[in-house]
N, C-alpha and C positions, 0 to 999 in steps of 0.2 A: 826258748820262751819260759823253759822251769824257773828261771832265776827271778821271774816277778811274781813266781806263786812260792818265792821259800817259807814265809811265813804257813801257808796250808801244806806244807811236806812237813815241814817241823811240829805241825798242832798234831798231825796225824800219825808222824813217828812216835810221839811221843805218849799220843793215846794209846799205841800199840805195846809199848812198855809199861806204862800204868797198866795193862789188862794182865800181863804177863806176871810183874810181879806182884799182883793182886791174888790172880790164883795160885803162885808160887805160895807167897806166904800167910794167904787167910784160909787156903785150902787142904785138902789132904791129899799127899801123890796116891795114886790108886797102884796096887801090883799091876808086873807087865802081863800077866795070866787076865786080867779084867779088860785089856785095853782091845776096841774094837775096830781093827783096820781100817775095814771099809768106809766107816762112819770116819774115822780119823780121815783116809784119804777123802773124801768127799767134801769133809768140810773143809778141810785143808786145801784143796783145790779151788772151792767159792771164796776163801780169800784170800788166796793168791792174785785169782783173774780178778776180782775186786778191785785188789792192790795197782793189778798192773792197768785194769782202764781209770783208776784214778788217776795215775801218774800220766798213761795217754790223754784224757782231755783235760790236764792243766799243762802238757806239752806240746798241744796244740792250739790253743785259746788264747787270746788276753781277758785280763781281769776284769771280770763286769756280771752281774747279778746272774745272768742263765749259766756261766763260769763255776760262779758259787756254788747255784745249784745244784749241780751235775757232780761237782766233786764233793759238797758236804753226803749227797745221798750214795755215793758210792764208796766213799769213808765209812761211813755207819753200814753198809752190807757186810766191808772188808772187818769190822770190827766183831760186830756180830759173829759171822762163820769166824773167827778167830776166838771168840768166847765160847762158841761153841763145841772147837779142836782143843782147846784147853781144859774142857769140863771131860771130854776123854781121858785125861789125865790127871785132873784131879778131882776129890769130892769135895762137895762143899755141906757143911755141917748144918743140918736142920734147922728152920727159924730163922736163916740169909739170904736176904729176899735181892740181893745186891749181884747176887750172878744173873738172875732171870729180867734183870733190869737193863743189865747189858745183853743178853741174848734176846731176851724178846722187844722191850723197849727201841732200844737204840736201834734194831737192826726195823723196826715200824716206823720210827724217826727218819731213817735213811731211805725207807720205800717212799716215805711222803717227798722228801726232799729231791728223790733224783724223779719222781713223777712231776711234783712244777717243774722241775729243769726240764725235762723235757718236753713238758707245754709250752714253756716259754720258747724255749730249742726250737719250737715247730712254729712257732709264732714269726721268731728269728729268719726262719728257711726262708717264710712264707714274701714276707719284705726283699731279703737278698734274691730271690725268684722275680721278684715284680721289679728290679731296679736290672737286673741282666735282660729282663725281655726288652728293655730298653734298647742293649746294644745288639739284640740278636741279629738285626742285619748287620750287622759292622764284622760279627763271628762268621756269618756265611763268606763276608772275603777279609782275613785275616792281613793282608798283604797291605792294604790301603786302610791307616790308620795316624791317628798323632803319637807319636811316641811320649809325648810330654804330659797331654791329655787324657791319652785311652779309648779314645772316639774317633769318629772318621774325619777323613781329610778334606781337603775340597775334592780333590780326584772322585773320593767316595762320592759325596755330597752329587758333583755332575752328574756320574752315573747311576744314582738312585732318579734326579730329575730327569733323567731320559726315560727311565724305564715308567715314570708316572705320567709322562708325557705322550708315552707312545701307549699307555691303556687309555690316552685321553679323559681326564678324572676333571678337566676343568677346574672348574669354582668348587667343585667339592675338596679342591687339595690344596692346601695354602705354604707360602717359605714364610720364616719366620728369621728376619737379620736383627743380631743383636749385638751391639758394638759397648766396650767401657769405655766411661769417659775419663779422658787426661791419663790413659794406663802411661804414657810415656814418662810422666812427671812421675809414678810409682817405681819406675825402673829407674827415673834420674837421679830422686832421691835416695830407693834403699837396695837397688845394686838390680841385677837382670836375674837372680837367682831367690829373692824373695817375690821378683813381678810373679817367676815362673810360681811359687807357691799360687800367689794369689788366682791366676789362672785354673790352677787344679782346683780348689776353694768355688771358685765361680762353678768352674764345670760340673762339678758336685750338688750345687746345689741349685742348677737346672735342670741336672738328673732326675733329682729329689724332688722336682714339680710338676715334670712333664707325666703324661699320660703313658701308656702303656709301648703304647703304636705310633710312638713320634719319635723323630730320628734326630739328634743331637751330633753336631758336626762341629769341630770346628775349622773355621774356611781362611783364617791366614791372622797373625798375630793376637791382638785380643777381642776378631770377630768372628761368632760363632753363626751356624744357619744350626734351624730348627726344621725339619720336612714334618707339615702337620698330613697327616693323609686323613679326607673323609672331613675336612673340616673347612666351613666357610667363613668367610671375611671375621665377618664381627666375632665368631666364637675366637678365630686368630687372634683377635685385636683384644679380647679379653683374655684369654693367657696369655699374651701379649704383657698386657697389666700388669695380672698377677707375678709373672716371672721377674718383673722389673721392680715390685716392691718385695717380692722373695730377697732378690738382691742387696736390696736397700737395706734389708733387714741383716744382711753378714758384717759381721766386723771380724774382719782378719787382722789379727795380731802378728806383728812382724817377730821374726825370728830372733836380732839380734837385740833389739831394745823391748820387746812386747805392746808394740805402738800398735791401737788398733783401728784400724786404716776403713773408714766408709767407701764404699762402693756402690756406683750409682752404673747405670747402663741406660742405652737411649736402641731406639727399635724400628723395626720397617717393618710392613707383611705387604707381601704379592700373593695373587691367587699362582698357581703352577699350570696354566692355561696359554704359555707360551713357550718357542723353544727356550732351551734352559741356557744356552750362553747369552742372549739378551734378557731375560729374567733375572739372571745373576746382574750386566750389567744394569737394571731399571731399577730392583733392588739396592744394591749399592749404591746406586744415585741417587735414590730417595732418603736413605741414611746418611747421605754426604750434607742435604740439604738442612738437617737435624742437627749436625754441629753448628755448637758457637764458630763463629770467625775468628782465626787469632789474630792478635796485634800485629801491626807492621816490623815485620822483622822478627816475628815469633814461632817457633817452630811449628808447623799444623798439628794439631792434636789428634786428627786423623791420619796422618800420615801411615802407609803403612805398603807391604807388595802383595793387593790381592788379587788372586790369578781370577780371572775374570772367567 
């Protein structure tokens, strides 16, 4: 990943050479009888390790504002304790206020700089923490998942509706079927391997709406179930909504042309108050009833193999 941060190796090697021949030749070398080890090891050491987590987190990150942060404010430490080892060796002539500018400035500069990056950092965690508790049951059985998605299967999906079935949750626990419309015409037109983007695209950004403690599945082709636990009809039916004008709202640009493709999705909600292999099929029936009819002789736009 270094090679999208050369520009920030390059600002920063090169600020480490401006400081170098800066003291080289505005300064005076000091005798080796003046020069103070420890202080020389010590500061030499804070910008070493400086050096080296600047180059860990722009070799672990991509590019984007907390990125920035983290590496400008640890630039300006590693720079600092490097003005700092360099003023061991040499002196700088009274009334040059240009050393203490880099030692005490810059290295202020850099405490401000990697302290928002680390607010932001925290800010960061805070979101990626609330988007995995999402799949935290899908983690507890790792085995039963969409390889394409990231989410759980219908396998999953069955087995989480047994297990809400048999604490009997009733009306408090609702499914939530979500089906795209015409995905077949997206696969006709720009190939089986942009549909598949477009699927990751969706699933993302149902991730991105659901609650904490709702379970995102997807159950065969381009139809996903939603397990709402704790939630009754109508609250269903308005995330229900909102999900579906979330959707409304993505335009995924296609890979090879940058065509940017609307997407629409149509919905069902069952309470989870019945066993789960007729709730699946009463569900899906009520979502079958939601599509257009196609033309005679036209391919069904629902077509598809869901395991019931």
């Amino acid at each position: 990943m270094l090679h999208s941060h050369r520009t920030a190796l390059i600002l920063a090697s090169l600020a480490l050479l401006a400081c170098l021949f800066l003291y080289a030749f505005a300064g005076v070398p000091k005798p080796a009888a003046d020069w103070k080890w420890i202080d020389i090891a010590s500061e030499a050491s804070m910008a070493l390790m400086a050096g080296v987590w600047f180059v860990l987190v722009l070799s672990s990150r991509p590019p984007g504002r907390v990125t920035a942060l983290l590496a400008a404010g640890l630039a300006g430490l590693m720079l600092g304790a490097a003005a700092d080892c360099l003023d061991e060796f040499f002196s700088v002539p009274k009334g040059q206020l240009w050393n203490h500018v880099i030692e005490s400035g810059v290295t202020l500069a850099g405490m401000a700089a990697l302290t928002c990056g680390l607010l932001d950092w925290r800010r960061e965690q805070f979101m990626m923490s609330e988007h995995l508790h999402k799949r935290e049951r899908l983690f507890r059985d790792h085995r039963s998942f969409d390889a394409l998605t990231q989410v759980g299967d219908a396998d999953y999906l069955r087995a989480q509706l047994r297990i809400e079935h048999e604490r009997g949750t009733g009306p408090d626990c609702s499914l939530l079927m979500v089906d795209i419309d015409s995905f077949h015409l997206i696969n006709r037109a720009h190939g089986q391997r942009e549909g598949d983007r477009l699927l990751q695209a969706v699933t993302h950004t149902l991730l991105l709406n659901l609650r904490r403690t709702d379970l995102l599945c997807r159950y065969a082709g381009d139809r996903f179930a939603i397990l709402l636990p704790a939630t009754d009809g109508d609250t269903a039916r308005a995330l229900a909504e909102q999900l579906r004008r979330a959707v409304a709202t993505l335009r995924h640009h296609t890979h090879a042309s940058g065509e940017a493709l609307q997407v629409t999705v149509r919905y069902a909600v069952r309470h989870v108050d019945i066993e789960p292999r007729q709730l699946l099929k009463e569900i899906n029936r009520a979502l079958e009833r939601r599509m257009p009819q196609p033309a005679p002789g036209a391919e069904d736009a629902s077509s598809f193999a869901a395991p019931a």
